[in-house]
C-alpha positions as a printed Julia matrix, in Angstrom:
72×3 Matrix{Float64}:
   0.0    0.0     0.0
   1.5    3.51   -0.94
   2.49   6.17    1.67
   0.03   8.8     2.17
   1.4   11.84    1.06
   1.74  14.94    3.84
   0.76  18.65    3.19
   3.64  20.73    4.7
   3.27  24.41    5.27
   5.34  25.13    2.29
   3.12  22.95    0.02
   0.17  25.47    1.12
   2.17  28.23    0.77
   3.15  27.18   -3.01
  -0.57  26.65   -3.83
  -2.24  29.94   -1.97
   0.68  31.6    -4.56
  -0.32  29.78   -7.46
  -4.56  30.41   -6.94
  -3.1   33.81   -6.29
  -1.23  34.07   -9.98
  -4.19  32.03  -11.18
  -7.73  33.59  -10.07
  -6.33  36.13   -8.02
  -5.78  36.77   -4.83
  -9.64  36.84   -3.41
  -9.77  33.45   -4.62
  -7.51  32.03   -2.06
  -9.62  30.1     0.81
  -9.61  26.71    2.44
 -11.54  24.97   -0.27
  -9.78  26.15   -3.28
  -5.85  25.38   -1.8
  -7.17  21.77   -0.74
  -8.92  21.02   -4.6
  -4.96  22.17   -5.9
  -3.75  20.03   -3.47
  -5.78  16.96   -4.17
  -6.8   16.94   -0.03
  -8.95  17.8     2.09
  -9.1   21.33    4.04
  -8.33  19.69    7.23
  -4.22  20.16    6.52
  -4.81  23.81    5.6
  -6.94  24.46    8.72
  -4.37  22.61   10.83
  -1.1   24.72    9.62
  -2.83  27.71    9.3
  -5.85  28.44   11.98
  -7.0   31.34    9.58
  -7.34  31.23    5.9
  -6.94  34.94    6.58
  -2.98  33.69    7.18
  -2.76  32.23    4.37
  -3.06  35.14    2.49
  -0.82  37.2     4.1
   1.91  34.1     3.69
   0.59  33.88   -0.29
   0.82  38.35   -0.14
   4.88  37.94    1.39
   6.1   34.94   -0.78
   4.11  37.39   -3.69
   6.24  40.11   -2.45
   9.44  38.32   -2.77
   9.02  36.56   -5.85
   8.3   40.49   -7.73
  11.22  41.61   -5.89
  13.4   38.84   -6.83
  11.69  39.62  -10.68
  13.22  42.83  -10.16
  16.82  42.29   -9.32
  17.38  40.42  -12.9
């Protein structure tokens, strides 16, 4: 029987960012990370207790990734 695969922080992180690129930014809650993720919400609820910190992670790694953009 295969492992069942884990949803790290990170792996939310990566997904809020992509939604973000995606849809946009409003788009980002519990439901729509766990259908990119192939899971339920329950691993985004558990890392995060607010979807509203999910966004703010997606908003810095956004921040990072234009500023990084920038510097080529």
């Amino acid at each position: 029987m295969p492992a069942i695969a884990k949803v790290t922080k990170e792996m939310i992180i990566d997904a809020a960012f992509e939604i973000a690129k995606e849809m946009g930014a409003e788009n980002i809650n519990a439901r729509t990370v766990s259908q990119k993720l192939s899971c339920s919400t329950q691993p985004v609820l558990y890392h995060f207790k607010k979807i509203e910190d999910v966004r703010i992670t997606a908003y810095k790694k956004q921040a990072n990734f234009i500023l990084a953009v920038q510097q080529i």
